[in-house]
N, C-alpha and C positions, 0 to 999 in steps of 0.2 A: 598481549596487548588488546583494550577492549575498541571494538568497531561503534561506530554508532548506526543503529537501525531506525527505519522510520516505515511503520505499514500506514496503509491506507487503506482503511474500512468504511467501504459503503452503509448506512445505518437506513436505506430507502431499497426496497427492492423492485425491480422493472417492474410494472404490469401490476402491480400490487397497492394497495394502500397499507399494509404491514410495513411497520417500522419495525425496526430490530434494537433490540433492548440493549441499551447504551453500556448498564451496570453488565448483566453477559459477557458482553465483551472485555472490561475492565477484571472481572473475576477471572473470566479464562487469562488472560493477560499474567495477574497477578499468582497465577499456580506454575509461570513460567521465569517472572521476574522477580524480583523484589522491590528492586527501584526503573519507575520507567516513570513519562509525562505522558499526557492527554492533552489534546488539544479539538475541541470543535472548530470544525471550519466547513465551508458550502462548495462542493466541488460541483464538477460537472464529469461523468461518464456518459458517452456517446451521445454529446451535445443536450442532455437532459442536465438539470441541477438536481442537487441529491445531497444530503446532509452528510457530513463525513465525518468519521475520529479517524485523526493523527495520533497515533504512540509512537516514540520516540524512546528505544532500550539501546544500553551502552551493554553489550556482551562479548564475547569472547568469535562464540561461535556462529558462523551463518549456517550450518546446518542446523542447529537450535532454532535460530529464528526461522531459518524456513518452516520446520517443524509447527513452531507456533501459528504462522502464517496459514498453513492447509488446515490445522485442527480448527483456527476461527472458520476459513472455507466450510470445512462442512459442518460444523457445528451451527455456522448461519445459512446454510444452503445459498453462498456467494458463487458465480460463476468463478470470480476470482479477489486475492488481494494483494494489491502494490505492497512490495518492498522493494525501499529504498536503502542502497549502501555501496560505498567504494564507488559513489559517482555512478552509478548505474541504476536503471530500475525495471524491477522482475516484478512478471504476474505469476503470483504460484494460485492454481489450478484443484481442483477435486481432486480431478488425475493424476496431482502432483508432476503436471509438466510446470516445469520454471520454464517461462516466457522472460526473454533478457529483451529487454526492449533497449536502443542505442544508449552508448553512454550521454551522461547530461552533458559532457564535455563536446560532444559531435552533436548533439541536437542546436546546441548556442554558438556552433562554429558552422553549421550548415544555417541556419538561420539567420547570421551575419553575413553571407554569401550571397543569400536569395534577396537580402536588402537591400543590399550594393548591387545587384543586378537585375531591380527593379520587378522581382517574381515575390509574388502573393501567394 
């Protein structure tokens, strides 16, 4: 059964005025996928804004996508890249540590707790 995946790639690097080439990313993408989406959008990593691509791949495997994930890592010298799947989001790493950060389910059910009890 295919998963749906979603990276998030920073195209801004800290400290830099280097941008990271958009097409790059789409070709490395593309020697992994056949069919995937691109999406530009404007995030913010540690409170800076920063230009983003969103891909979004329907596959099989999360070990693949993790895969894919590290090789943009170092092929962009990113500290890290979001992958999103199964309700959860990981930072896969140079090191290739997967960072699982809380499911999205507990981030929207802790944050509905802290409203109702008036914590910011």
């Amino acid at each position: 059964m295919l998963q749906v995946f979603r990276l998030y790639i920073g195209l801004s690097q800290a400290n830099s005025s280097r941008r990271i080439d958009r097409d790059q990313v789409i070709n490395t993408v593309a020697r992994y996928a056949d069919s995937f989406t691109v999406y530009d959008a404007h995030g913010y990593f540690r409170g800076e804004p920063e230009y983003t691509l969103i891909v979004t791949i329907a596959h099989e495997s999360s070990h693949y996508i993790k895969s894919l994930a590290y090789d943009l890592c170092v092929l962009l010298h990113q500290e890290g890249i979001g992958l999103e799947y199964d309700g959860h989001y990981h930072r896969i790493t140079q090191d290739y540590t997967v960072l699982q950060i809380r499911p999205l389910s507990d981030l929207d059910s802790s944050f509905d707790r802290e409203s109702r009890n008036g914590v910011s």
